[in-house]
gemmi code that builds the backbone of each chain (N, CA, C; Angstrom):
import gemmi

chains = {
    "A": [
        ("UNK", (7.081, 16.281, 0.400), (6.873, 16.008, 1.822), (7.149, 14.527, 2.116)),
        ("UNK", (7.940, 13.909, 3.310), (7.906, 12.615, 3.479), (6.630, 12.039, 4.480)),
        ("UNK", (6.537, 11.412, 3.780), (5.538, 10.317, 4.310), (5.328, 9.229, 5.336)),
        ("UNK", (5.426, 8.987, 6.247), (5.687, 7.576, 6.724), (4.423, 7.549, 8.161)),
        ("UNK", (3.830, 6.334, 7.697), (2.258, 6.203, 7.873), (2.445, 4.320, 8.015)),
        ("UNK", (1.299, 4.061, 9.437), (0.650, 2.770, 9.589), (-0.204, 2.620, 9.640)),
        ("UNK", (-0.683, 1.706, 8.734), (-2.216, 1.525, 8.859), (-2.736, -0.135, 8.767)),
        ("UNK", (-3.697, -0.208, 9.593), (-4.106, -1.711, 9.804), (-5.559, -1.840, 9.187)),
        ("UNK", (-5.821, -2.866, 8.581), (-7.019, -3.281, 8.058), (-7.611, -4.657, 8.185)),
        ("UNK", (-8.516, -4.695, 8.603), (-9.096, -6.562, 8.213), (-8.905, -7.179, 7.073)),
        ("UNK", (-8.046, -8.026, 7.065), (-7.657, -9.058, 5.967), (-9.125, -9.459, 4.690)),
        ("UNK", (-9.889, -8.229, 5.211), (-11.143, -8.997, 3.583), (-11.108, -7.655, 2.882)),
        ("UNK", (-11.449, -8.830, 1.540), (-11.355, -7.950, 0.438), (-12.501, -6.418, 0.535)),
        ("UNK", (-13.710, -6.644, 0.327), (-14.331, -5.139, 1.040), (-13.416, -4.431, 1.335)),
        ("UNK", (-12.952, -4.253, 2.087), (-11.446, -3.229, 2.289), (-10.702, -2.599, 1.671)),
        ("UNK", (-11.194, -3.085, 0.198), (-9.918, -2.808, -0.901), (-10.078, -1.207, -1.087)),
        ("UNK", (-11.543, -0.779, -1.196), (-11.378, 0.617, -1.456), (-11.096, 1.487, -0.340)),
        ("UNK", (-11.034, 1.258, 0.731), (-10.602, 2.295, 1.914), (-9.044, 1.833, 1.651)),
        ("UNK", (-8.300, 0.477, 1.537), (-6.843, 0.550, 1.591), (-6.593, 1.622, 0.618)),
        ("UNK", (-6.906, 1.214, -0.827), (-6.987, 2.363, -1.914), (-6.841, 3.574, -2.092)),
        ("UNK", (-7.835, 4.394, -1.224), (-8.122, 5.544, -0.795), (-7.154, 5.941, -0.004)),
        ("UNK", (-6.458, 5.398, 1.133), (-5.520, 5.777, 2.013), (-4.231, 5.893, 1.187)),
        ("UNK", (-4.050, 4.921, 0.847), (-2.745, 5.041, -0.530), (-2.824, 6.227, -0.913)),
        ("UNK", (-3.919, 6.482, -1.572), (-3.291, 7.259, -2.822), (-3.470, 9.008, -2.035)),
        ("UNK", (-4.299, 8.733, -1.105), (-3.872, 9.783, -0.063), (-2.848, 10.422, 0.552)),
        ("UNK", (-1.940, 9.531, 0.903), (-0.700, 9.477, 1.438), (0.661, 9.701, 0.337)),
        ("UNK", (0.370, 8.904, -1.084), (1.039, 9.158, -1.978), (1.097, 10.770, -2.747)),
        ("UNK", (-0.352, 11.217, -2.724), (-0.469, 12.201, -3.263), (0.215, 13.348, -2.047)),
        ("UNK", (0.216, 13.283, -0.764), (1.042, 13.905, 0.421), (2.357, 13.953, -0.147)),
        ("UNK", (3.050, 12.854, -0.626), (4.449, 12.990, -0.716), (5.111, 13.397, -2.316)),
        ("UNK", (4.277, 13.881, -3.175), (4.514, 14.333, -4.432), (4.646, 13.055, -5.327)),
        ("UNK", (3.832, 11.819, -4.844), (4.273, 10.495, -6.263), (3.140, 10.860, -7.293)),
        ("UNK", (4.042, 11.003, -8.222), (2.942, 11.545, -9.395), (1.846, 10.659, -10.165)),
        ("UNK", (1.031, 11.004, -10.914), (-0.322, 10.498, -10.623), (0.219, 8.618, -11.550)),
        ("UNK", (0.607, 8.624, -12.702), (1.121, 7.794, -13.188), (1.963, 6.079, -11.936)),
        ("UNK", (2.826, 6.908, -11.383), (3.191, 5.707, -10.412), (2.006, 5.822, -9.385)),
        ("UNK", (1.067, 6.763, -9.133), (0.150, 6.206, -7.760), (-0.506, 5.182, -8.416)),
        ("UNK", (-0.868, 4.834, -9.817), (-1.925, 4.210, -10.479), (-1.172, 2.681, -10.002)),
        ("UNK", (-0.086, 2.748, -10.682), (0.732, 1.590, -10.430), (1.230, 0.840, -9.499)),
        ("UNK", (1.554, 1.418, -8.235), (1.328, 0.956, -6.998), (0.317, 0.835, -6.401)),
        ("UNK", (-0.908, 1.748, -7.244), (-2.281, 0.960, -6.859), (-2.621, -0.362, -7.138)),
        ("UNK", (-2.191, -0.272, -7.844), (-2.576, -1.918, -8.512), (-1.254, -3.161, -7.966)),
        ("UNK", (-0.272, -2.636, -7.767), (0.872, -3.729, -7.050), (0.136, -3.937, -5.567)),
        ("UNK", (-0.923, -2.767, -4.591), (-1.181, -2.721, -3.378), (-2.831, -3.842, -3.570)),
        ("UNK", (-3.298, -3.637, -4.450), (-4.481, -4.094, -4.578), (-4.460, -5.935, -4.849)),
        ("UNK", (-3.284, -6.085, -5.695), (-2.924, -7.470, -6.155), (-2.065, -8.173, -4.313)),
        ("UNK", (-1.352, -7.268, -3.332), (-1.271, -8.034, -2.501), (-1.894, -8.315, -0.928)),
        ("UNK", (-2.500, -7.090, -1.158), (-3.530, -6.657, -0.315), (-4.868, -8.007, -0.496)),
        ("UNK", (-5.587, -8.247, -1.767), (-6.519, -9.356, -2.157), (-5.778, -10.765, -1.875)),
        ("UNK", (-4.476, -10.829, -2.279), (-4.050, -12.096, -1.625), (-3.867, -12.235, -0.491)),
        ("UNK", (-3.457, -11.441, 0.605), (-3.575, -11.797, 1.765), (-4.665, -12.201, 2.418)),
        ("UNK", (-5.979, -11.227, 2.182), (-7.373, -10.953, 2.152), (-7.411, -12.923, 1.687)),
        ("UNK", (-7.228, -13.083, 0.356), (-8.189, -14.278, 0.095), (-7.414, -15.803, 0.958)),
        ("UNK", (-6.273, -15.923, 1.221), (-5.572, -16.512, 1.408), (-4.821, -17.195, 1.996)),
        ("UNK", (-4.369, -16.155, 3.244), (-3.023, -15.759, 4.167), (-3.718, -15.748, 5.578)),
        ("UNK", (-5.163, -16.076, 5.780), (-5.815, -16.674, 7.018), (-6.610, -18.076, 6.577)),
        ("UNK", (-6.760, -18.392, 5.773), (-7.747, -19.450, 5.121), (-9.161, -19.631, 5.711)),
        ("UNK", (-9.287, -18.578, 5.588), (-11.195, -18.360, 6.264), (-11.649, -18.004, 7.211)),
        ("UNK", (-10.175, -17.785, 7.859), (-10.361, -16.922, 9.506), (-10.195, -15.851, 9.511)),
        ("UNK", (-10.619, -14.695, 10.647), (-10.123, -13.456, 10.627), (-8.582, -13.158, 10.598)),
        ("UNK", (-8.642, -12.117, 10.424), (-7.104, -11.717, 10.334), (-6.543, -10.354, 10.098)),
        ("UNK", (-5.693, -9.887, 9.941), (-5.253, -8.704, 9.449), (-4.187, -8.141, 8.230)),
        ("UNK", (-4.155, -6.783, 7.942), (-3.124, -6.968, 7.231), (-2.339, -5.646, 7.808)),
        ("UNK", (-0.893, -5.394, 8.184), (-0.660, -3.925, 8.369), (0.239, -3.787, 7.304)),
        ("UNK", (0.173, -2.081, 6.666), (0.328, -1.652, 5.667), (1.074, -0.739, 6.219)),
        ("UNK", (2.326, -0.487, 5.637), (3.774, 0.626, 6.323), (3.975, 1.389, 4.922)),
        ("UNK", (3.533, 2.857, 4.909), (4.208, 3.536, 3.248), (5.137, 4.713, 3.971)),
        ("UNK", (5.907, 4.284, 3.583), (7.061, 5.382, 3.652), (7.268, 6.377, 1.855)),
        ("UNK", (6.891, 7.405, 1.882), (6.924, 7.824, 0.741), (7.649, 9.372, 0.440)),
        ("UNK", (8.539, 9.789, -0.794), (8.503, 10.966, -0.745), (8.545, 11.456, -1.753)),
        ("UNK", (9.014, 12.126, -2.813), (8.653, 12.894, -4.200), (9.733, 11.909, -5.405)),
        ("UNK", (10.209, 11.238, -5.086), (11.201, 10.148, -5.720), (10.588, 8.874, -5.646)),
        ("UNK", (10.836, 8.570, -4.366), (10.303, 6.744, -4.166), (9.448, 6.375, -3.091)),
        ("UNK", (8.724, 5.229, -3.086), (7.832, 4.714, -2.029), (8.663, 3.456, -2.095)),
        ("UNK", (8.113, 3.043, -0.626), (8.538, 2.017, 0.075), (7.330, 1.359, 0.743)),
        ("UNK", (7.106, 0.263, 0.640), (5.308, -0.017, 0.788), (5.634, -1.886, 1.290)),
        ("UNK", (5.386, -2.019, 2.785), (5.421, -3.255, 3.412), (4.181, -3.441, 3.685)),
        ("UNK", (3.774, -4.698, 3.586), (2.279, -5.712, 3.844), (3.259, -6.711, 5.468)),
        ("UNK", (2.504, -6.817, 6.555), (2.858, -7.678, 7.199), (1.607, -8.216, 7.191)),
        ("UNK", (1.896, -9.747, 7.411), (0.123, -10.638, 7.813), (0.944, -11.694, 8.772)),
        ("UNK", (0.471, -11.925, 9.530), (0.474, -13.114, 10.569), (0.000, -14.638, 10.297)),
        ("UNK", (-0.674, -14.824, 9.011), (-1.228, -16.016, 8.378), (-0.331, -16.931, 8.308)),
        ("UNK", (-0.513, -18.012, 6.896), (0.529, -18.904, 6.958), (1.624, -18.263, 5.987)),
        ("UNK", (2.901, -19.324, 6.312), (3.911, -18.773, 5.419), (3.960, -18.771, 3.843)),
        ("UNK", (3.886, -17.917, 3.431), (3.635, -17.444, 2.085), (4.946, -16.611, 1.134)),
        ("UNK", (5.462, -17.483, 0.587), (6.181, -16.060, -0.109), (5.730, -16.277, -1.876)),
        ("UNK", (5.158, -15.269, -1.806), (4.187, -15.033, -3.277), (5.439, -15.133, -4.597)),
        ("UNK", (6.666, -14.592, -4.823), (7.768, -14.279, -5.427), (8.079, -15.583, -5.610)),
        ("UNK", (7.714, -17.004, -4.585), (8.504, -18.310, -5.603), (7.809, -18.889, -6.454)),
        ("UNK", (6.361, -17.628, -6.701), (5.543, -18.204, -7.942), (6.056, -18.112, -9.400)),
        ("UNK", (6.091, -19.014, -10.305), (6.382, -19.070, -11.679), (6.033, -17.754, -12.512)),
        ("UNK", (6.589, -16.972, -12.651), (6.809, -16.085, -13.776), (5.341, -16.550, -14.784)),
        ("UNK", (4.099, -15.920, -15.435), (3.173, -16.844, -16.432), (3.930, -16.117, -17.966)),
        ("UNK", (3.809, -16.749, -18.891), (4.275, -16.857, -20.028), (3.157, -15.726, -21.061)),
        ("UNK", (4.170, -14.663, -21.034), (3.358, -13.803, -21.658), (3.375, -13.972, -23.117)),
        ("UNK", (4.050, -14.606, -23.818), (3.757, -14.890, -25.207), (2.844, -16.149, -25.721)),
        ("UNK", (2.028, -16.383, -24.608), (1.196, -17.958, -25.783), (0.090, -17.061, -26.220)),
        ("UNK", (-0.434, -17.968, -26.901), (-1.867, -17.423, -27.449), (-3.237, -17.320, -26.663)),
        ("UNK", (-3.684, -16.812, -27.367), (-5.019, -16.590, -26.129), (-5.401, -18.296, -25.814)),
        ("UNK", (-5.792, -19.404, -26.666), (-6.411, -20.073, -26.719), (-5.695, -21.018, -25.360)),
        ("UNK", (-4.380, -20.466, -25.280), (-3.429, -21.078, -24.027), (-3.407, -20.858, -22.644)),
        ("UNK", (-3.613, -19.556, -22.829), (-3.438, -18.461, -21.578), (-4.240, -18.970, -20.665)),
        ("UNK", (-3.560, -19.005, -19.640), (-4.661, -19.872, -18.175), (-5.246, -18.450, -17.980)),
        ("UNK", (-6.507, -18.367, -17.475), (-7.097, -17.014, -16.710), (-6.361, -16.970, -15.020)),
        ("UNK", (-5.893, -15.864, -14.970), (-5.312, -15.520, -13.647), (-3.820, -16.115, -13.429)),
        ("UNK", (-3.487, -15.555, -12.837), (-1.612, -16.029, -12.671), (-0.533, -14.932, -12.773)),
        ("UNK", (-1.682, -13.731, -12.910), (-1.075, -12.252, -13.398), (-1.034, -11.440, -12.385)),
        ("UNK", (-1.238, -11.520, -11.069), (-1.385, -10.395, -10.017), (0.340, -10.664, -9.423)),
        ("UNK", (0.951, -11.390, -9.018), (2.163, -10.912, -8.661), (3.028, -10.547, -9.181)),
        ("UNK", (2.954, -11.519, -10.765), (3.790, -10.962, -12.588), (3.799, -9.173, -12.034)),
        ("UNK", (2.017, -8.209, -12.417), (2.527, -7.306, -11.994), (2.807, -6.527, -11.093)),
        ("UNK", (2.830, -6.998, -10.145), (3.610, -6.097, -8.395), (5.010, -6.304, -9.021)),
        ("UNK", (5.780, -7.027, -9.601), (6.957, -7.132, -9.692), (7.588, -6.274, -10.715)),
        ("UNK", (6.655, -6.195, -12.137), (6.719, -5.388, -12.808), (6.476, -3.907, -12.979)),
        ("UNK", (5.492, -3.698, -11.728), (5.141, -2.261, -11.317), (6.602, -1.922, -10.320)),
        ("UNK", (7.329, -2.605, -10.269), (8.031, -2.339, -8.779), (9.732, -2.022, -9.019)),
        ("UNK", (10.018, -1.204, -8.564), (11.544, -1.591, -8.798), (12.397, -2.824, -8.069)),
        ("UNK", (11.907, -2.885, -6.526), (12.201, -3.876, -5.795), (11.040, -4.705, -5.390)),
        ("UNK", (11.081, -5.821, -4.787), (10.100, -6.687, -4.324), (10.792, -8.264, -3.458)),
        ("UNK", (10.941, -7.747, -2.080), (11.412, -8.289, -1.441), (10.554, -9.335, -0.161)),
        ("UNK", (10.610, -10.587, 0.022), (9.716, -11.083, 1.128), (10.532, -12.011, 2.451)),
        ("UNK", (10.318, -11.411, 3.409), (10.619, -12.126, 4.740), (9.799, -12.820, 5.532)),
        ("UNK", (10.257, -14.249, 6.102), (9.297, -14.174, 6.956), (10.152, -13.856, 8.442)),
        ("UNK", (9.487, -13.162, 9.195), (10.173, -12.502, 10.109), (9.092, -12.837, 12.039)),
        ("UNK", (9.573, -12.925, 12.480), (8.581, -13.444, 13.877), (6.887, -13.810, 13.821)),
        ("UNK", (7.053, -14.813, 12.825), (5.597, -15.372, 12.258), (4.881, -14.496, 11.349)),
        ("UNK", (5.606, -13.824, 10.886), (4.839, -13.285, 9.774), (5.439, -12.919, 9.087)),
        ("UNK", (4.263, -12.894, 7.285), (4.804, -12.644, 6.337), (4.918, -11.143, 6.155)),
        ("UNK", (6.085, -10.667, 5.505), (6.362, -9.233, 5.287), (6.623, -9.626, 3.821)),
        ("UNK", (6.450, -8.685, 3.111), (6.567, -8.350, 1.535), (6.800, -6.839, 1.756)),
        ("UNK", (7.864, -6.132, 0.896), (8.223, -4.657, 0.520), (8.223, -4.536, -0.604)),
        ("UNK", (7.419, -3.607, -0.695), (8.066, -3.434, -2.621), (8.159, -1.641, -2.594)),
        ("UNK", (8.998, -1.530, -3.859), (10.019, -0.509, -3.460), (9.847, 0.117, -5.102)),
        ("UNK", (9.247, 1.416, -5.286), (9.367, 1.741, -6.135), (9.741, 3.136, -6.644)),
        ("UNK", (10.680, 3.408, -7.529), (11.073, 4.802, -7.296), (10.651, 5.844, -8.591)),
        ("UNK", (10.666, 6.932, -8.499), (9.375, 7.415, -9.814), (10.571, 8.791, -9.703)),
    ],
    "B": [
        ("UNK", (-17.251, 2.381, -9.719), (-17.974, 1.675, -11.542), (-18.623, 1.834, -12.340)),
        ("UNK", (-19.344, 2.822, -12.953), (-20.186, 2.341, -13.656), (-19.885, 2.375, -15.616)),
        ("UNK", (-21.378, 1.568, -15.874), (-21.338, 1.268, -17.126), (-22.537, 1.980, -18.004)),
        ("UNK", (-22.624, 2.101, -19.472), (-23.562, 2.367, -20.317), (-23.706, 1.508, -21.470)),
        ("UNK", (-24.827, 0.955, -21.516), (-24.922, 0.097, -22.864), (-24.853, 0.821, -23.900)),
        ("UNK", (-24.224, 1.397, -25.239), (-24.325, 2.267, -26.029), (-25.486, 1.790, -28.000)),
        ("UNK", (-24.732, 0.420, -27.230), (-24.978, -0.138, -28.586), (-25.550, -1.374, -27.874)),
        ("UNK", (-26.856, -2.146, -28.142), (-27.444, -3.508, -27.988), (-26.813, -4.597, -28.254)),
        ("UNK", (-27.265, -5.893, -27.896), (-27.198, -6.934, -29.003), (-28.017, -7.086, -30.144)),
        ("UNK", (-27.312, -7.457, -31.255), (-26.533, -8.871, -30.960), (-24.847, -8.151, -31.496)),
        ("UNK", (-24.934, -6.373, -31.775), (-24.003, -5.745, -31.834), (-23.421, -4.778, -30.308)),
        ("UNK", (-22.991, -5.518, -29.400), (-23.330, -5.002, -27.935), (-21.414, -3.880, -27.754)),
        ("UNK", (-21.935, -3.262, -27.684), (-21.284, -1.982, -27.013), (-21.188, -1.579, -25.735)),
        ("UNK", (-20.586, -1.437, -24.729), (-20.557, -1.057, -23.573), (-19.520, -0.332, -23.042)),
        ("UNK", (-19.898, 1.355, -22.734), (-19.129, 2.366, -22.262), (-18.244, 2.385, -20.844)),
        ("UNK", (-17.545, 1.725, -20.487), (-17.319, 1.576, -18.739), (-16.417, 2.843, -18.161)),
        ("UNK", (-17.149, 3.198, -16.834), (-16.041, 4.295, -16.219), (-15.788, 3.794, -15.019)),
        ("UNK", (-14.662, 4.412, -14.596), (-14.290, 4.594, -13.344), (-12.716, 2.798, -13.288)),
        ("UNK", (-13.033, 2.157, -12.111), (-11.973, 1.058, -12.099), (-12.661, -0.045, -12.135)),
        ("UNK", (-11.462, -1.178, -13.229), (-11.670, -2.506, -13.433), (-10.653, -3.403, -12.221)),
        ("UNK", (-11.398, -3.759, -11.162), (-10.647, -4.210, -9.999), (-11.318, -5.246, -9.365)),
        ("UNK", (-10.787, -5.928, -8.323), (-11.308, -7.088, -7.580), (-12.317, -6.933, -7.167)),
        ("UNK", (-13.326, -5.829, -6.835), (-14.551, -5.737, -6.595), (-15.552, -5.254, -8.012)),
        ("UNK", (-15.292, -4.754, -8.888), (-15.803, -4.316, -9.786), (-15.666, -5.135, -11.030)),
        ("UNK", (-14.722, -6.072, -11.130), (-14.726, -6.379, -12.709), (-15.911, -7.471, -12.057)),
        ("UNK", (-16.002, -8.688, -11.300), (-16.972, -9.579, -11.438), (-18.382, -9.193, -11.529)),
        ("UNK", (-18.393, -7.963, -10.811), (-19.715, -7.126, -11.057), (-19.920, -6.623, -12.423)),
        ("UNK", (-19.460, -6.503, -13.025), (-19.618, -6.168, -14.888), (-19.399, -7.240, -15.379)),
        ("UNK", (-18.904, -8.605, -15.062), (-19.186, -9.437, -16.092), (-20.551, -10.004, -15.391)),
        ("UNK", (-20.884, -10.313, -14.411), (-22.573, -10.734, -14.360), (-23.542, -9.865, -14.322)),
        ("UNK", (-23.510, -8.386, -14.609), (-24.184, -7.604, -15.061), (-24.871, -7.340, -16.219)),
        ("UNK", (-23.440, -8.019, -17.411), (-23.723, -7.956, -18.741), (-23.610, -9.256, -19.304)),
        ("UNK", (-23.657, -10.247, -18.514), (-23.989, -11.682, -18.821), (-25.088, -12.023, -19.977)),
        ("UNK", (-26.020, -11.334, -19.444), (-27.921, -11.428, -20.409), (-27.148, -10.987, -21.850)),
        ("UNK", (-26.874, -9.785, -21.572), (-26.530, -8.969, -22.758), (-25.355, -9.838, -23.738)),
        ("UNK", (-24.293, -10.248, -23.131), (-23.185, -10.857, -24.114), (-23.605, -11.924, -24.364)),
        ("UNK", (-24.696, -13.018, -23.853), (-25.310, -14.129, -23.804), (-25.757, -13.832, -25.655)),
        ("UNK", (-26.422, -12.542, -25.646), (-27.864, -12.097, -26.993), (-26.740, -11.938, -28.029)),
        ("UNK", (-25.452, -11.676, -28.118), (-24.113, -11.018, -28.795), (-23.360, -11.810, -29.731)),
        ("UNK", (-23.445, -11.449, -31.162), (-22.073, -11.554, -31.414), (-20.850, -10.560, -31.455)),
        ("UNK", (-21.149, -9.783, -31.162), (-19.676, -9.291, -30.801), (-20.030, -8.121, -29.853)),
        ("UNK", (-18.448, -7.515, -28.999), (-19.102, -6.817, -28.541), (-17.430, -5.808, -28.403)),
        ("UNK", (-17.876, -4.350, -28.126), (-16.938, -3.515, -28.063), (-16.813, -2.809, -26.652)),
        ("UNK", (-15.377, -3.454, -25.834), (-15.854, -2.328, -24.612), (-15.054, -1.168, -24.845)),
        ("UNK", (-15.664, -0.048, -24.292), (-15.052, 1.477, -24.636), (-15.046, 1.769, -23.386)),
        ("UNK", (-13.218, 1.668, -23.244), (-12.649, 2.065, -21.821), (-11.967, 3.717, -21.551)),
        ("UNK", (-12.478, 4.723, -22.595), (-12.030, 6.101, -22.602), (-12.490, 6.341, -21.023)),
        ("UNK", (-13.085, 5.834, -20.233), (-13.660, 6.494, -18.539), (-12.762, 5.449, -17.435)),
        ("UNK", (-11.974, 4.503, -18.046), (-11.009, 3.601, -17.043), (-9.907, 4.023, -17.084)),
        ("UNK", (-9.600, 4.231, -15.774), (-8.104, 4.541, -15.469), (-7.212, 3.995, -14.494)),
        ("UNK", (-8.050, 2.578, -14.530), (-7.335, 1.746, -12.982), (-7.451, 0.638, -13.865)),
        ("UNK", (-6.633, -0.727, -14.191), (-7.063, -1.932, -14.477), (-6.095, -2.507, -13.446)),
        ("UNK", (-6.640, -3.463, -12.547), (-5.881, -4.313, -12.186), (-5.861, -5.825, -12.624)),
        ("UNK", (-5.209, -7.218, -11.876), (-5.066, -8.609, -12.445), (-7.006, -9.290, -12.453)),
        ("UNK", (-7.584, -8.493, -11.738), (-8.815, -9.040, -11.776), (-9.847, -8.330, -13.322)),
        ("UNK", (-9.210, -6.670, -13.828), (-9.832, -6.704, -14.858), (-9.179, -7.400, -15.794)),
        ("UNK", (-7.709, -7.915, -15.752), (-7.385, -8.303, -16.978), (-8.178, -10.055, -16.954)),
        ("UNK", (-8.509, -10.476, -15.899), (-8.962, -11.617, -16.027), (-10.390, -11.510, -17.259)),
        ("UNK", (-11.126, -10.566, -16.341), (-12.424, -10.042, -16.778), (-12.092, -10.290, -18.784)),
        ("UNK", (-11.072, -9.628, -18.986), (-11.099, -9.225, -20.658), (-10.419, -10.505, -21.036)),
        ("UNK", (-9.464, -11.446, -20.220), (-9.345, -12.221, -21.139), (-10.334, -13.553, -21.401)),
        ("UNK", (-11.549, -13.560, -20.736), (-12.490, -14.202, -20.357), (-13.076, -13.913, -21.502)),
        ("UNK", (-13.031, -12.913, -21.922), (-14.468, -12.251, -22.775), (-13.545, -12.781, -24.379)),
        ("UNK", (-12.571, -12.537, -24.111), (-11.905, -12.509, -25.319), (-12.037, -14.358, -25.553)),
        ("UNK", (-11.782, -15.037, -24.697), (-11.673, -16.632, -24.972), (-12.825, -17.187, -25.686)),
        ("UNK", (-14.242, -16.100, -24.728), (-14.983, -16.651, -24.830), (-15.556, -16.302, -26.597)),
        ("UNK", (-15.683, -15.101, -26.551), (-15.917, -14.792, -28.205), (-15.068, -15.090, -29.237)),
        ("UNK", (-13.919, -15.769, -29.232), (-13.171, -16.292, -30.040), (-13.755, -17.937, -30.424)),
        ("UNK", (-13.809, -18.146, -29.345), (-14.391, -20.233, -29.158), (-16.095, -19.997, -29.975)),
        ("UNK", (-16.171, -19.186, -29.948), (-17.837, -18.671, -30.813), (-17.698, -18.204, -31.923)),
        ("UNK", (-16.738, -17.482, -32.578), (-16.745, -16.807, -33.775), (-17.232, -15.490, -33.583)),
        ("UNK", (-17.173, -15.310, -32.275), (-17.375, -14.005, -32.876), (-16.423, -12.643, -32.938)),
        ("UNK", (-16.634, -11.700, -32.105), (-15.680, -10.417, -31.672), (-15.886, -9.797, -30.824)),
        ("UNK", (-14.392, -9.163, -30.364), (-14.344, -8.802, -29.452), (-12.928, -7.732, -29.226)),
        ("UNK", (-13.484, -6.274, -28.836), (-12.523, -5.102, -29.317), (-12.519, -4.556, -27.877)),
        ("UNK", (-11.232, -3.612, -28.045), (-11.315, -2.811, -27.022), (-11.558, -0.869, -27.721)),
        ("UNK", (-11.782, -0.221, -27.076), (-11.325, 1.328, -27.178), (-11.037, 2.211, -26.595)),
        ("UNK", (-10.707, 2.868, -27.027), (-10.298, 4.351, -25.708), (-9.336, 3.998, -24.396)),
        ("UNK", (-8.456, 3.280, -24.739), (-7.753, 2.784, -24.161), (-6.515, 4.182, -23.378)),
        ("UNK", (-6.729, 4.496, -22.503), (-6.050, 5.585, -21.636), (-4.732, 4.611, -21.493)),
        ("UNK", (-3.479, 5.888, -21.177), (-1.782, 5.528, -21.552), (-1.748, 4.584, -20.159)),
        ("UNK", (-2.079, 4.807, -18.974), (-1.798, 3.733, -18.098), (-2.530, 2.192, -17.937)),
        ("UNK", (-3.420, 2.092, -18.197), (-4.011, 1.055, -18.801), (-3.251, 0.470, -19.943)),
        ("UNK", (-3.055, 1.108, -20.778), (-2.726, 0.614, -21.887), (-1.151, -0.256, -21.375)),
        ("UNK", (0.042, 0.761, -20.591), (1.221, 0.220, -20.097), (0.784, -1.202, -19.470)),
        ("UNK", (-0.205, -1.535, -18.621), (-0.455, -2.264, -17.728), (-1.010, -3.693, -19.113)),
        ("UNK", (-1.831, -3.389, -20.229), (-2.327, -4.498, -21.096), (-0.464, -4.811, -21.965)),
        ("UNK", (0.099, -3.771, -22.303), (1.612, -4.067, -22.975), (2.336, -4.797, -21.732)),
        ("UNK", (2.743, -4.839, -20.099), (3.686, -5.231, -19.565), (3.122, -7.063, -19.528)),
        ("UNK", (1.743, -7.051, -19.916), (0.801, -8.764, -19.631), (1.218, -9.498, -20.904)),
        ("UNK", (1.260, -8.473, -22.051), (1.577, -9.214, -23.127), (-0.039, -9.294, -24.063)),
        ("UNK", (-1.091, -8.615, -23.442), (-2.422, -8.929, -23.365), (-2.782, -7.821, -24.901)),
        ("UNK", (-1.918, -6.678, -25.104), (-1.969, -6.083, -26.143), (-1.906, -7.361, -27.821)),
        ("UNK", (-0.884, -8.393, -27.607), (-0.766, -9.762, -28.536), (-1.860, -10.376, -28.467)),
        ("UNK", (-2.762, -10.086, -27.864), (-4.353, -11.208, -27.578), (-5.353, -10.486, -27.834)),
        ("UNK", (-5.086, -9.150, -27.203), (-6.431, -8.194, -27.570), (-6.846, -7.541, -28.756)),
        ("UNK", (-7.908, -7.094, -29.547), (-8.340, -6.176, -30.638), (-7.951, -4.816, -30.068)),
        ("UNK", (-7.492, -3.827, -30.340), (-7.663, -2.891, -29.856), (-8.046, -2.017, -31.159)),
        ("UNK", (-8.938, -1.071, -31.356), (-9.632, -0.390, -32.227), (-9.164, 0.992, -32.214)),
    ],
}
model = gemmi.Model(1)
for chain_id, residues in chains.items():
    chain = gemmi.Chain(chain_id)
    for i, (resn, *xyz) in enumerate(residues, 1):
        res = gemmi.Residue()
        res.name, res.seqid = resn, gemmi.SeqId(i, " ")
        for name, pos in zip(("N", "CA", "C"), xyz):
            atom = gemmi.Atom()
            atom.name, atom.element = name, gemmi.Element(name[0])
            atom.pos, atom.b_iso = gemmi.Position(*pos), 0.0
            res.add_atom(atom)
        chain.add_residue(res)
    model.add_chain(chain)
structure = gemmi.Structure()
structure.add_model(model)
structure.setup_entities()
């Protein structure tokens, strides 16, 4: 079945499990099998919390969430109105040092990118858009 | 979320189900703060997790820094196939015990 669904949420984290829930609602509508819903759960959760922590700097705000989905691929846009952000010109973190190296955290966009086949960001009439595009 | 202590300190065991995520992992590490405080080592048994996101991997590599800089240990188990993809794509499988 195809999918294609908007949904708006308040930019705070609390939110995470109703965004969650709607996901995998909508995913499970369009036949994405349980394996990639896990995985775009977690690419939705890593940009969903950054906008949430970030992308208003302590003010209210929003985030709208666009899934276009169907038994092959999802297509999954974040717009926020915050400041300009594009998460993707962050440094790649270095998955081979040792533990004693490893900074804690630096890993939430590593995997949206790695969960993703595509991962694209605009900023487009004051706001940030991010797509990520994954096909199963 | 939830958790089961299986095993005490100062040999601490802890069963976790459900998801390790931005609302839930900080809630299990100051939950079991007292407990890993009493510990030298400790085993989490993730056979009931089937969600990890960048906030549980923070959670484990925290635990792992921290029981290493101590001498002591620190394992994982029951590690389910999507979880597990998600600790191999971090590189976190090279850092972690897994049992």
């Amino acid at each position: 079945m195809n999918v294609a669904v908007t949904l708006q949420f308040p930019a705070e984290t609390q939110k995470l499990p109703e965004v969650l829930e709607k996901l995998d609602t909508n995913l499970l509508s369009a036949g994405c099998p349980e394996d990639a819903r896990m995985q775009l759960a977690v690419a939705v959760e890593e940009i969903f919390v950054n906008i949430a922590n970030y992308a208003y700097e302590g003010k209210q705000g929003s985030a709208v969430i666009n899934i276009k989905a169907d038994a092959h691929k999802a297509t999954i846009s974040f717009a926020d109105s915050g400041f300009p952000y594009d998460p993707l010109q962050k440094e790649d973190p270095n998955i081979e040092q040792a533990v004693e190296d490893r900074p804690i955290g630096g890993l939430g966009v590593f995997l949206v990118k790695e969960m993703c086949d595509e991962v694209h960001y605009e900023r487009r009439d004051d706001m940030n858009i991010l797509t990520l595009v994954k096909k199963y | 979320m939830t958790y089961e202590i299986t095993s005490p300190p100062p040999e601490l065991t802890v069963a976790v189900k459900g998801r390790l995520d931005t609302l839930t992992s900080p809630k299990l590490e100051s939950d079991l703060e007292p407990s890993i405080a009493k510990s030298k080592s400790l085993v989490l048994d993730l056979t009931g997790v089937d969600y990890l996101s960048s906030a549980g991997l923070r959670l484990l590599l925290t635990l792992q820094k921290r029981f290493k800089k101590e001498g002591g240990s620190f394992k994982l188990r029951g590690i389910q196939p999507g979880v597990m993809e998600i600790l191999r794509m971090t590189g976190f499988l090279k850092i972690l015990s897994v049992e």
